[in-house]
N, CA, C and O atoms as CSV, one atom per row, in Angstrom:
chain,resi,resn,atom,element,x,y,z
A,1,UNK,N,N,106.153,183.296,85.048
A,1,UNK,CA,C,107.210,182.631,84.302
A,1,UNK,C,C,107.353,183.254,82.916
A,1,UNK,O,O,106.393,183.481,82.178
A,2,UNK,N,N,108.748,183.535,82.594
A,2,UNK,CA,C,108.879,183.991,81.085
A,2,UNK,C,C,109.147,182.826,80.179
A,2,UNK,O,O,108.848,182.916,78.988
A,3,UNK,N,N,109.773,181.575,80.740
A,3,UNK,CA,C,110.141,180.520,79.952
A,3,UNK,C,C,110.133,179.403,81.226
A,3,UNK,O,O,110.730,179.605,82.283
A,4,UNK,N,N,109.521,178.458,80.992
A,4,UNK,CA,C,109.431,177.375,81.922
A,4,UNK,C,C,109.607,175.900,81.207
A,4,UNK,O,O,109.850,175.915,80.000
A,5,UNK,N,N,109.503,174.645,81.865
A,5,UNK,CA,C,109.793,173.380,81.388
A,5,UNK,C,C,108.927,172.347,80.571
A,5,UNK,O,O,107.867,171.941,81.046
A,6,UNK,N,N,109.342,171.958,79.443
A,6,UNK,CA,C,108.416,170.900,79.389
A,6,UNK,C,C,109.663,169.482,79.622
A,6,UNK,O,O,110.844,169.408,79.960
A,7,UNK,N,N,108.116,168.100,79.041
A,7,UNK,CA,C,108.866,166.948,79.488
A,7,UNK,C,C,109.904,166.724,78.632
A,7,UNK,O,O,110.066,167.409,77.622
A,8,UNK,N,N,110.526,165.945,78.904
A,8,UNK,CA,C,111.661,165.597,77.851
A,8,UNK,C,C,111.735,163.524,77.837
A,8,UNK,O,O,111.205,162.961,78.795
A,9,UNK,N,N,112.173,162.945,77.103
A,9,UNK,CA,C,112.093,161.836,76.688
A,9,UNK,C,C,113.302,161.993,75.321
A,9,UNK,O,O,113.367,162.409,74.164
A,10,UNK,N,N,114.288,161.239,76.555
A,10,UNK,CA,C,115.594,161.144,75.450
A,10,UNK,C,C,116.714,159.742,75.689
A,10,UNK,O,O,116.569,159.095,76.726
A,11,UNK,N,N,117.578,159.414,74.901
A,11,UNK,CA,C,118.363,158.614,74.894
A,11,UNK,C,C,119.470,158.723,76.200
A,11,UNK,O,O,120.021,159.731,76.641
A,12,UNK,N,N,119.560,157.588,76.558
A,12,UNK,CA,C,120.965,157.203,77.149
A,12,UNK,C,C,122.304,157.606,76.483
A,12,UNK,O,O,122.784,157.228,75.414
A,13,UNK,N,N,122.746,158.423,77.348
A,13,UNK,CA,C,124.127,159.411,77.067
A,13,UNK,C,C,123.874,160.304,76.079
A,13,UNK,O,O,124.758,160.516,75.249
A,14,UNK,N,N,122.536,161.031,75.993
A,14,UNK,CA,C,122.336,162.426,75.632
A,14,UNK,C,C,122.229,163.462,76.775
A,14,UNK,O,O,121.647,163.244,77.837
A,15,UNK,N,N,123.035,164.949,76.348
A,15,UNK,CA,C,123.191,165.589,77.178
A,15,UNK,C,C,121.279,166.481,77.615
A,15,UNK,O,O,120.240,166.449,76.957
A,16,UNK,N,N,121.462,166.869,78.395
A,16,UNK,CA,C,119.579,167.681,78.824
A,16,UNK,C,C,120.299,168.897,79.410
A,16,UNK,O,O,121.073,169.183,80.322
A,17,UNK,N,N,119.749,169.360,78.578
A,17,UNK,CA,C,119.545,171.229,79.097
A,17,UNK,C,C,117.683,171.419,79.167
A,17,UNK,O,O,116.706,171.150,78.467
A,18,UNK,N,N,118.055,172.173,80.739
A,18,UNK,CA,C,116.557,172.914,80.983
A,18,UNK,C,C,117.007,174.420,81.345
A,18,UNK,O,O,118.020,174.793,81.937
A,19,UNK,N,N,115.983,175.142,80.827
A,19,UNK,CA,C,116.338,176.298,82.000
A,19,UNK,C,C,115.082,177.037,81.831
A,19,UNK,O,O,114.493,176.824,80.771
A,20,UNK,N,N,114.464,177.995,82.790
A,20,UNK,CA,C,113.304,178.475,83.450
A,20,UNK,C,C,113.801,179.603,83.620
A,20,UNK,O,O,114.947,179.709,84.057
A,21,UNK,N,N,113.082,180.626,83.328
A,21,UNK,CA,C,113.520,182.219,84.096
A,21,UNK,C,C,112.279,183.206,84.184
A,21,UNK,O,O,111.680,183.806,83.291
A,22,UNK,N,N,112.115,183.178,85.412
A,22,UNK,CA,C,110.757,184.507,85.916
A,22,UNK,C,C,111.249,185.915,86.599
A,22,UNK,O,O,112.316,186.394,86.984
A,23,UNK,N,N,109.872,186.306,86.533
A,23,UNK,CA,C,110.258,188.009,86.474
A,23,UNK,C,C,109.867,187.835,87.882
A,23,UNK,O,O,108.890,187.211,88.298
A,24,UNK,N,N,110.998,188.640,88.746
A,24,UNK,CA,C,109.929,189.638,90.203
A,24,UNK,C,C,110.930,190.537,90.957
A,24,UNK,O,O,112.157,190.569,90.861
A,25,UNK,N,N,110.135,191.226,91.694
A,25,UNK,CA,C,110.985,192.271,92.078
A,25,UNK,C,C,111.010,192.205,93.846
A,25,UNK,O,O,110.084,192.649,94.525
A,26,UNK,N,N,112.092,191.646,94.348
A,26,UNK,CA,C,113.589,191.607,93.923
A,26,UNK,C,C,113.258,190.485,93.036
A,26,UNK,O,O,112.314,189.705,93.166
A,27,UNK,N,N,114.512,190.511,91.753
A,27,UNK,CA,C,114.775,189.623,91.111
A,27,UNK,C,C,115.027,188.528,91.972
A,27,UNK,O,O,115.593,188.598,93.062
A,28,UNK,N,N,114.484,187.301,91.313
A,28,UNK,CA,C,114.259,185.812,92.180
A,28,UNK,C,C,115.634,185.118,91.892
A,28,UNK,O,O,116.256,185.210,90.834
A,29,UNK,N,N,115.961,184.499,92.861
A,29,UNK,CA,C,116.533,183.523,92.847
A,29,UNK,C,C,116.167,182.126,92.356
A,29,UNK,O,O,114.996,182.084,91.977
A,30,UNK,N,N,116.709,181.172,92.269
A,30,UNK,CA,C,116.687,179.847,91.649
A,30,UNK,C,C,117.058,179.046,92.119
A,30,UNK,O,O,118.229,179.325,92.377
A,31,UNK,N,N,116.699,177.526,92.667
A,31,UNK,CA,C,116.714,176.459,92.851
A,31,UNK,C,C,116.114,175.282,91.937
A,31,UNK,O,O,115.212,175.453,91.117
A,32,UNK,N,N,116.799,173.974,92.224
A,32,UNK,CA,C,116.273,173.052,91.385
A,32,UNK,C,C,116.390,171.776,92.227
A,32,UNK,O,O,117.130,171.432,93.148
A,33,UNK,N,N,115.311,171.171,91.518
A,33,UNK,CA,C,114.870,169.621,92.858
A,33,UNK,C,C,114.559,168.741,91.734
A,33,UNK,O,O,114.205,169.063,90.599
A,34,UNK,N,N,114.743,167.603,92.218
A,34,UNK,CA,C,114.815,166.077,91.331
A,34,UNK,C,C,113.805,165.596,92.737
A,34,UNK,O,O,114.132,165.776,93.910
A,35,UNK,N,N,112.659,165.022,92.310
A,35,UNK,CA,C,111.853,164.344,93.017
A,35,UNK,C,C,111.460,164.537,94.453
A,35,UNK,O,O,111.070,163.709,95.277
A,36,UNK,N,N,111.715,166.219,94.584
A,36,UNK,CA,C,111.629,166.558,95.810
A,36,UNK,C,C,113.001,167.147,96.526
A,36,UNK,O,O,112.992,167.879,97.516
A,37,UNK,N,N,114.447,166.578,95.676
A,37,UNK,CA,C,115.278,166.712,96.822
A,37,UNK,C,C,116.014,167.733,95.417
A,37,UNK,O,O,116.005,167.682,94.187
A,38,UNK,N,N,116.673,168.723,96.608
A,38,UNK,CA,C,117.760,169.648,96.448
A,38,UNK,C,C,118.567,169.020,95.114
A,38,UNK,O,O,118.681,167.802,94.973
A,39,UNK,N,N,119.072,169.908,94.226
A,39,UNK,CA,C,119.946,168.916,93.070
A,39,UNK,C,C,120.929,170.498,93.232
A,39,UNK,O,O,120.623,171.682,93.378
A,40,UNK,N,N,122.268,169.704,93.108
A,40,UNK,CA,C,123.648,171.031,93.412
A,40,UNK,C,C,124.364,170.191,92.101
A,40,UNK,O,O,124.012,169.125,91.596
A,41,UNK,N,N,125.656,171.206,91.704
A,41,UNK,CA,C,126.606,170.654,90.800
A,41,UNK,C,C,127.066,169.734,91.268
A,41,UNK,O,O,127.446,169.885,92.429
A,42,UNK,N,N,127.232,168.561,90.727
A,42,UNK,CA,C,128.168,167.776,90.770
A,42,UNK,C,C,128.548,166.293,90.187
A,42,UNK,O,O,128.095,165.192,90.502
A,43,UNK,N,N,129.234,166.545,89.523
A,43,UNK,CA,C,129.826,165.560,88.713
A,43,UNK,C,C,129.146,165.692,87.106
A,43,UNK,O,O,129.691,166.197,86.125
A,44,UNK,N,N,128.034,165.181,87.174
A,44,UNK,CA,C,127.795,165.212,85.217
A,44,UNK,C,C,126.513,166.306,85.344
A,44,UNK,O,O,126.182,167.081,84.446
A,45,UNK,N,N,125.758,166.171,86.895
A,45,UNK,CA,C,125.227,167.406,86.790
A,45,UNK,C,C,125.612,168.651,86.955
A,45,UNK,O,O,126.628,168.720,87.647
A,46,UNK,N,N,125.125,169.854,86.526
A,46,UNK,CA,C,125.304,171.727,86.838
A,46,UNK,C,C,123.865,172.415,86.793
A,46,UNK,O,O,122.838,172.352,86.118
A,47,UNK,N,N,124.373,173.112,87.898
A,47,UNK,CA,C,123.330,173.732,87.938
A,47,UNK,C,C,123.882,175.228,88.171
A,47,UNK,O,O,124.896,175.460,88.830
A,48,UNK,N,N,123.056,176.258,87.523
A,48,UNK,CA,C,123.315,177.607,87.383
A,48,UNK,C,C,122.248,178.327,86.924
A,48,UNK,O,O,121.693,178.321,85.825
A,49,UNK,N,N,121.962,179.184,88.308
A,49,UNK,CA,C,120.857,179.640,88.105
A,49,UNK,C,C,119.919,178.965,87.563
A,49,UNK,O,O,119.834,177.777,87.873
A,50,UNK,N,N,118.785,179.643,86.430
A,50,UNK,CA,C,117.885,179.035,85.716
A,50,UNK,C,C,118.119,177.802,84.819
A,50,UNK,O,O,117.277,177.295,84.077
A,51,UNK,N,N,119.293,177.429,84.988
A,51,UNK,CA,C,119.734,176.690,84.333
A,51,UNK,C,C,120.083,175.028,84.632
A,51,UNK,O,O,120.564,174.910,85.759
A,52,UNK,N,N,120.010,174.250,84.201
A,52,UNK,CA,C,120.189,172.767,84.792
A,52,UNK,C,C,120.263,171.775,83.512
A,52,UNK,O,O,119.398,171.413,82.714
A,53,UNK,N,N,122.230,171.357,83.692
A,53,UNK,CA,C,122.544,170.636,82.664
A,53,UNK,C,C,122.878,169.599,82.790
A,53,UNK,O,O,123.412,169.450,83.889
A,54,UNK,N,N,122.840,168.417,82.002
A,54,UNK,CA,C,123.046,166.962,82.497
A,54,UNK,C,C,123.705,166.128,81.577
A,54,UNK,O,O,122.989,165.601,80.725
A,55,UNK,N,N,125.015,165.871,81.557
A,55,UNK,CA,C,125.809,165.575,80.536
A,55,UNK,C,C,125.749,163.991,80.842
A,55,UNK,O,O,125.852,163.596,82.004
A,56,UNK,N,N,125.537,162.872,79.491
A,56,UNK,CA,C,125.410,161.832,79.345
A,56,UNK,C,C,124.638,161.184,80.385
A,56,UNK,O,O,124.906,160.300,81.199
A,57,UNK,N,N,123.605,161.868,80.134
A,57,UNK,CA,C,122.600,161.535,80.983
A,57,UNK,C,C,122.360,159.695,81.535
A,57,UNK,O,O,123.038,159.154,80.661
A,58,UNK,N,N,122.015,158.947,82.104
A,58,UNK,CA,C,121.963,157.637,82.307
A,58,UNK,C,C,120.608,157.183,82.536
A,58,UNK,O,O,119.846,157.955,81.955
A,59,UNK,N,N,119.940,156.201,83.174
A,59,UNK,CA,C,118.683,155.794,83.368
A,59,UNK,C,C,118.157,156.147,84.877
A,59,UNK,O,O,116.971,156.179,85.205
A,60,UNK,N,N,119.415,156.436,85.834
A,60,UNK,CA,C,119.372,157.048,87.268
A,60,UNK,C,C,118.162,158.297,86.842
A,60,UNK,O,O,116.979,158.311,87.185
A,61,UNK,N,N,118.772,159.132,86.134
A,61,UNK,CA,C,118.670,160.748,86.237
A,61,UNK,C,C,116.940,160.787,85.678
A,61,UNK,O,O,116.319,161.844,85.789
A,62,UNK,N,N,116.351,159.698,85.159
A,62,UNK,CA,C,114.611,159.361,85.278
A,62,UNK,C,C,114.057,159.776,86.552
A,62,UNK,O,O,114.107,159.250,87.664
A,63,UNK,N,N,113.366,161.142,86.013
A,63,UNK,CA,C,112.431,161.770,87.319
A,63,UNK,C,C,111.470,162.578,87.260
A,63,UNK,O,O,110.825,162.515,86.214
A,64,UNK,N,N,111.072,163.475,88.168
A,64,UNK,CA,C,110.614,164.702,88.222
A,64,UNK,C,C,111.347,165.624,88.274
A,64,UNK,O,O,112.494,165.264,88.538
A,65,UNK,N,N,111.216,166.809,88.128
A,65,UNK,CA,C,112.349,167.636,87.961
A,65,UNK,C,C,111.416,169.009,88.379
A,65,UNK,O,O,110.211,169.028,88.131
A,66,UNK,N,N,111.988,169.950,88.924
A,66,UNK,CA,C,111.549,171.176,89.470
A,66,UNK,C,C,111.952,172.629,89.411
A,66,UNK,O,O,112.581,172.870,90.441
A,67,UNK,N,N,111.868,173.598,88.720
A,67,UNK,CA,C,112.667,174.537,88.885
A,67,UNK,C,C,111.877,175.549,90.121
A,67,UNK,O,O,110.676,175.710,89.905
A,68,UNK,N,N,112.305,176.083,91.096
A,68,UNK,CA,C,112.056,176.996,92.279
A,68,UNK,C,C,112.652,178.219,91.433
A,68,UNK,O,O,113.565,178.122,90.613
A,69,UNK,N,N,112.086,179.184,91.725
A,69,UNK,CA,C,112.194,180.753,91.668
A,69,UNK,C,C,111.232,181.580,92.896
A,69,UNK,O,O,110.044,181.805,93.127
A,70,UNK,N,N,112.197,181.779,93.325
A,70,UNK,CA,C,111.440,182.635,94.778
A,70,UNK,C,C,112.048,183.750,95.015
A,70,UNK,O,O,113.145,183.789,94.458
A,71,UNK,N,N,111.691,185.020,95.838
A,71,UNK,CA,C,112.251,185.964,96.775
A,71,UNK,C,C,111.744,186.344,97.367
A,71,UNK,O,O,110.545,186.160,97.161
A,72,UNK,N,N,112.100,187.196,98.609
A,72,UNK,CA,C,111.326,187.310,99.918
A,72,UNK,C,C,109.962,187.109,99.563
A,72,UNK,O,O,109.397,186.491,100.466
A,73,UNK,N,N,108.981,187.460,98.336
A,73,UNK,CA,C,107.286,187.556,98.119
A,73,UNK,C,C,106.621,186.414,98.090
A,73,UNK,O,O,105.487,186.289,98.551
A,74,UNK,N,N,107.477,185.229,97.383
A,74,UNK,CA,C,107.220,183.807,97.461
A,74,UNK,C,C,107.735,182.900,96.862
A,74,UNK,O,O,108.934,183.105,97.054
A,75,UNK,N,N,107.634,181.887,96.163
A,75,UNK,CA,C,107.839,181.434,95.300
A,75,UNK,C,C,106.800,181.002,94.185
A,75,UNK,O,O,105.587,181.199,94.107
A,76,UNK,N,N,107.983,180.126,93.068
A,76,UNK,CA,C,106.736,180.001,91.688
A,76,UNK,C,C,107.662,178.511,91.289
A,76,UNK,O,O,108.889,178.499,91.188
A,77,UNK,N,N,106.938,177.534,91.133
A,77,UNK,CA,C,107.552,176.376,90.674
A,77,UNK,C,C,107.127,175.846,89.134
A,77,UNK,O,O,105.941,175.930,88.816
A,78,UNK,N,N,108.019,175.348,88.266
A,78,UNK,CA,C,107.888,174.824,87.151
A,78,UNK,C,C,108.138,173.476,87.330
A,78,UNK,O,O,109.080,173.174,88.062
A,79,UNK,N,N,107.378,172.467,86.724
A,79,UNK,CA,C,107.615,171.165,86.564
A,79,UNK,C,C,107.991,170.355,85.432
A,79,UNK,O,O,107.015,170.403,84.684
A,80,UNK,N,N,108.734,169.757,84.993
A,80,UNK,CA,C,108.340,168.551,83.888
A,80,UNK,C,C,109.600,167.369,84.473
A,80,UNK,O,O,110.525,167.520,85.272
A,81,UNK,N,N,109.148,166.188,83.682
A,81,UNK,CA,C,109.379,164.941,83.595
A,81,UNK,C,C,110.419,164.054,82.759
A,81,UNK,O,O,110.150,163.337,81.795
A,82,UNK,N,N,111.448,164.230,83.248
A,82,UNK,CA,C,112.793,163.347,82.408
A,82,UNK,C,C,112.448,161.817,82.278
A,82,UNK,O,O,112.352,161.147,83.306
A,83,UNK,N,N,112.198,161.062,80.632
A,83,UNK,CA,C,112.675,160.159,80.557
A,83,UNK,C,C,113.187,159.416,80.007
A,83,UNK,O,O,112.677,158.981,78.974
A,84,UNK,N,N,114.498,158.923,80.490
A,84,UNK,CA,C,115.200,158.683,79.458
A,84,UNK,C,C,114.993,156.964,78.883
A,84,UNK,O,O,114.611,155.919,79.409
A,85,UNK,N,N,115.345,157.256,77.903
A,85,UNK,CA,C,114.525,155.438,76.997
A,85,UNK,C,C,115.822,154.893,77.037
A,85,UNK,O,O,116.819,155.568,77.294
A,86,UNK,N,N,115.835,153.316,76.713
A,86,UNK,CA,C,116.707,152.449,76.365
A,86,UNK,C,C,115.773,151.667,75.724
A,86,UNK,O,O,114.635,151.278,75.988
A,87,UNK,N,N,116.715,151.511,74.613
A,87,UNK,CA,C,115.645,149.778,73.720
A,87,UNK,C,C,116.865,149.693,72.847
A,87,UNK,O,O,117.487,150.426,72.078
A,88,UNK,N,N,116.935,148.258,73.394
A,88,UNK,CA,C,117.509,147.525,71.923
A,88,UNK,C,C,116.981,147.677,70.174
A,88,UNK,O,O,115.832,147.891,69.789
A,89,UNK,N,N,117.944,147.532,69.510
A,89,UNK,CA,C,117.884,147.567,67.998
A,89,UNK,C,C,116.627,147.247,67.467
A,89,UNK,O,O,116.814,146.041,67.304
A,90,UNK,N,N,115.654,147.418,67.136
A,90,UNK,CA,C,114.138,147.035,66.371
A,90,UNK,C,C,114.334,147.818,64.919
A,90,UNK,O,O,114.683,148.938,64.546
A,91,UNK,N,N,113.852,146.424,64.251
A,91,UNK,CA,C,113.359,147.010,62.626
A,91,UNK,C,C,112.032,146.674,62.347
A,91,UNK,O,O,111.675,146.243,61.251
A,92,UNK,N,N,111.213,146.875,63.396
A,92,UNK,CA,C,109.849,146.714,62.642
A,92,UNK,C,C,109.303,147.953,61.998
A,92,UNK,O,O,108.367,147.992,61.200
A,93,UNK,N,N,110.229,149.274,62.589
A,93,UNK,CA,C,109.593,150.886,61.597
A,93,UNK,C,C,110.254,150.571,60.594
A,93,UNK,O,O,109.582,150.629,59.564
A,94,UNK,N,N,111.486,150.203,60.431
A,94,UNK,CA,C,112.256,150.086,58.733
A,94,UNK,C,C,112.960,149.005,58.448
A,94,UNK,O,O,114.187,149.036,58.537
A,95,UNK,N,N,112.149,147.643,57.978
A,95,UNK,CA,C,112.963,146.508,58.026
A,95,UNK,C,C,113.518,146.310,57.170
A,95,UNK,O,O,112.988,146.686,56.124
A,96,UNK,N,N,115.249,145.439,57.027
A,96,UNK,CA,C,116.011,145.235,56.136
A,96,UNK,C,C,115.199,144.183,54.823
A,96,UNK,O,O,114.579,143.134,54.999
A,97,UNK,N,N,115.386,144.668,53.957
A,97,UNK,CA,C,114.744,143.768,52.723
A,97,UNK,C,C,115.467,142.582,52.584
A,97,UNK,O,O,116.668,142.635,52.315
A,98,UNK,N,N,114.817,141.388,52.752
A,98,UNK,CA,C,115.523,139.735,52.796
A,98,UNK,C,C,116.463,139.274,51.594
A,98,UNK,O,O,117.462,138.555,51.617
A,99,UNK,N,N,115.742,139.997,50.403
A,99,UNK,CA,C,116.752,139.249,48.991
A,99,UNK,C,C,116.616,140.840,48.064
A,99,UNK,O,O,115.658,141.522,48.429
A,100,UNK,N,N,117.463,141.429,46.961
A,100,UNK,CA,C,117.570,141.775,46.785
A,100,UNK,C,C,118.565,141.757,45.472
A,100,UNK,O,O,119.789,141.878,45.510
A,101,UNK,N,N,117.632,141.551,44.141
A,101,UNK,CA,C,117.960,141.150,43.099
A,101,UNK,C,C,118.773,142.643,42.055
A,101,UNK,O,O,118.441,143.828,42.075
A,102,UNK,N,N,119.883,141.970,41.244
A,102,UNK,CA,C,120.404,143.092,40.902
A,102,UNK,C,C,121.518,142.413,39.654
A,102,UNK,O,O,121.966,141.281,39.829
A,103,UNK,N,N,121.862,143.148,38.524
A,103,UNK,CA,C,122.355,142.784,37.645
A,103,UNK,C,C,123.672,142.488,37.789
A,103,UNK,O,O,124.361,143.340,38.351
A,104,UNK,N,N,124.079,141.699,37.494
A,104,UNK,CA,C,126.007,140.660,37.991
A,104,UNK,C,C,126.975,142.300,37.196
A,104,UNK,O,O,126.987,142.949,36.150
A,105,UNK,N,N,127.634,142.278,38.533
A,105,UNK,CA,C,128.724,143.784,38.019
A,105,UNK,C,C,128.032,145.285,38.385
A,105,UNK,O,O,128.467,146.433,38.304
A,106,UNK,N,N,126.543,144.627,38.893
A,106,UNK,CA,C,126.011,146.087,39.337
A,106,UNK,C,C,126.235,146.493,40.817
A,106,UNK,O,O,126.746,145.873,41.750
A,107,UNK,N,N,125.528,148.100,40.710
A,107,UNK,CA,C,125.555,148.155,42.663
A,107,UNK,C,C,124.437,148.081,43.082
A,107,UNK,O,O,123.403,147.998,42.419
A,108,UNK,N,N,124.578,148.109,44.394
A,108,UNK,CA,C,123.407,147.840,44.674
A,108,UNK,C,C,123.668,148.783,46.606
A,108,UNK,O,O,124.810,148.914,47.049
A,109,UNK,N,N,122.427,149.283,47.413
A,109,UNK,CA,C,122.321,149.841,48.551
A,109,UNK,C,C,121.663,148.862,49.323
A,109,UNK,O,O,120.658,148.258,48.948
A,110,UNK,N,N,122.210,148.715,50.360
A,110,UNK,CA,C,121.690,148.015,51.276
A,110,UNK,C,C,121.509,149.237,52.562
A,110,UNK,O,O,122.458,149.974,52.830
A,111,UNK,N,N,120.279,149.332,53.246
A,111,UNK,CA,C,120.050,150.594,54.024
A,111,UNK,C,C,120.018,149.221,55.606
A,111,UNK,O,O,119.790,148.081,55.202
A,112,UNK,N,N,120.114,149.276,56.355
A,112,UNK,CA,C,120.121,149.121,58.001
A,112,UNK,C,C,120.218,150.067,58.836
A,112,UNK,O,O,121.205,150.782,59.011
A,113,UNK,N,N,118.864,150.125,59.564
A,113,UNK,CA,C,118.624,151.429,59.914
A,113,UNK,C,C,117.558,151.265,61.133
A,113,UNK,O,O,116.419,151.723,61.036
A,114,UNK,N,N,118.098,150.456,62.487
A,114,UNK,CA,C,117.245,150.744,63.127
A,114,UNK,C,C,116.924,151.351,64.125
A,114,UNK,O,O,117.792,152.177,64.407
A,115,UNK,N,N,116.060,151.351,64.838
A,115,UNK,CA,C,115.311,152.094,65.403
A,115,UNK,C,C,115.905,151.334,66.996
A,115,UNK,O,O,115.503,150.211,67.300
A,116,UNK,N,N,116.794,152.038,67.828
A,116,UNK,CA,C,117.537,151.801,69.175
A,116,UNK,C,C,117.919,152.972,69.947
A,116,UNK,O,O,118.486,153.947,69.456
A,117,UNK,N,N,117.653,152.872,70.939
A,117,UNK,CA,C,118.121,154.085,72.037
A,117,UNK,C,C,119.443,153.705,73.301
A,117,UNK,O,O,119.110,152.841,74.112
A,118,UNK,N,N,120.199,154.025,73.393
A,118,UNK,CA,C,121.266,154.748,72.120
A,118,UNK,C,C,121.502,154.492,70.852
A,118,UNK,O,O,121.204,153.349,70.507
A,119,UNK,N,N,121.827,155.006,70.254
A,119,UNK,CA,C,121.981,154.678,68.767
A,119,UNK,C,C,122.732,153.626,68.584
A,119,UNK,O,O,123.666,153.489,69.374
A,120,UNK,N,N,122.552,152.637,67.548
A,120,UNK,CA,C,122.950,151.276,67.123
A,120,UNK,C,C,124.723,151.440,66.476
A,120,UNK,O,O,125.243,152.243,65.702
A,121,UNK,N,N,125.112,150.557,67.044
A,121,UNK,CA,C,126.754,150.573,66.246
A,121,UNK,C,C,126.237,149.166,65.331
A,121,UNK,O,O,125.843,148.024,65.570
A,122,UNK,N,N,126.554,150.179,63.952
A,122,UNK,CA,C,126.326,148.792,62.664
A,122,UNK,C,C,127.342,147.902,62.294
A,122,UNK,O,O,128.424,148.419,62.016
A,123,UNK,N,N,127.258,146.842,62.236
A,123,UNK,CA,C,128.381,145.879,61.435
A,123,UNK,C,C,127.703,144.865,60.175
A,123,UNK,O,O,126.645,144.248,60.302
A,124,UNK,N,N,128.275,144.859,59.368
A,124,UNK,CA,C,127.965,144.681,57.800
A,124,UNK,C,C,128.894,142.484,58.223
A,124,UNK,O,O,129.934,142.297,58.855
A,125,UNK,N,N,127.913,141.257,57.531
A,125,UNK,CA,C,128.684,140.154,57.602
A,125,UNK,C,C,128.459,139.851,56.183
A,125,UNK,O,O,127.974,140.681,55.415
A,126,UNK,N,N,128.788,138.728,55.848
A,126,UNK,CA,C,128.418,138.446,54.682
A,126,UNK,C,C,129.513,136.597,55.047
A,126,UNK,O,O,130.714,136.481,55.289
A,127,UNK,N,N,128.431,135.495,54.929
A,127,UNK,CA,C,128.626,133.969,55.144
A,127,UNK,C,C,129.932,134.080,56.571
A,127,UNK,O,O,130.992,133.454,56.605
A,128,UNK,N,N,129.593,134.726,57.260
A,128,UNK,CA,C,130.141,134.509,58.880
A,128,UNK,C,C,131.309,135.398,58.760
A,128,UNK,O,O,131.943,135.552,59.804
A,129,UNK,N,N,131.747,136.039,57.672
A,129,UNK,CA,C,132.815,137.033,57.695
A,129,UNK,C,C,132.444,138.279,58.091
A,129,UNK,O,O,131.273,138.645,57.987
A,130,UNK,N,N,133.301,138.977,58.533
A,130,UNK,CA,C,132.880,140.622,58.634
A,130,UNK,C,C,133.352,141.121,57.236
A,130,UNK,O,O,134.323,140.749,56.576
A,131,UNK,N,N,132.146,142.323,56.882
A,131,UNK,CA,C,132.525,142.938,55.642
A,131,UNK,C,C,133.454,144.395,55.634
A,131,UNK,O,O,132.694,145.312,55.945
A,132,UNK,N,N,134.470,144.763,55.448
A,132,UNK,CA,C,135.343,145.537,55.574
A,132,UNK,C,C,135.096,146.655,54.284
A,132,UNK,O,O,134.476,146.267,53.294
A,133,UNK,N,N,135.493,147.727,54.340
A,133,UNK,CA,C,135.754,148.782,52.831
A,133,UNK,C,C,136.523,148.437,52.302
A,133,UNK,O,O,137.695,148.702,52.571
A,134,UNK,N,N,135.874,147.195,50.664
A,134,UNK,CA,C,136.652,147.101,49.866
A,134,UNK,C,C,135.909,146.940,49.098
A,134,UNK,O,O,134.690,146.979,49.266
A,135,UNK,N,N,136.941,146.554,47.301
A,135,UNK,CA,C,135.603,146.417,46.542
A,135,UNK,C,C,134.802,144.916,46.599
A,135,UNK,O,O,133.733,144.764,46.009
């Protein structure tokens, strides 16, 4: 192998690129297997050659994963392990500060910032209103 796989551990509707490429003479061909079975283009997956891409990936596409390189002499397999996370919004790595004292007419930053796979869509309230860009 000149370049082979490691695991990957990523978000829901991130795209995954792998690709693997070995030396032999005849130059090898390429196949790719998800848990044993054959994986071909189609639909959000591609596959090309050493290559195997997976656009908005989902919680299905959690597996094993395989790249084959063989020719008539034999073959050579690479392995690693797709998985993709989901978690709701958590602020226990960076929690919002409860009160936040500040001089009347001053500014002030409020950071919300948490930690969710896919990434969090933020909304700002303030006494049951939504807060909009204004002053």
């Amino acid at each position: 192998w000149v370049q082979t796989l490691k695991d990957a551990h990523m978000a829901i509707d991130a795209n995954l690129q792998w690709e693997c490429k070995a030396i032999g003479k005849p130059r090898p061909a390429y196949r790719w297997l998800k848990n044993g079975q054959p994986l071909t283009t189609e639909g959000r997956i591609h596959v090309e050659a050493g290559r195997l891409t997976i656009s908005r990936i989902s919680l299905l596409d959690s597996g094993m994963y395989q790249c084959v390189a063989d020719n008539e002499y034999g073959a050579a397999y690479a392995s690693a392990e797709l998985k993709v996370v989901a978690s709701p919004p958590d602020f226990t790595r960076r929690p919002v500060k409860k009160s936040t004292v500040i001089q009347r007419g001053g500014e002030v930053v409020l950071e919300c910032r948490p930690h969710a796979s896919p990434k969090a869509t933020i909304s700002w309230w303030k006494e049951g209103e939504p807060l909009k860009d204004s002053k």
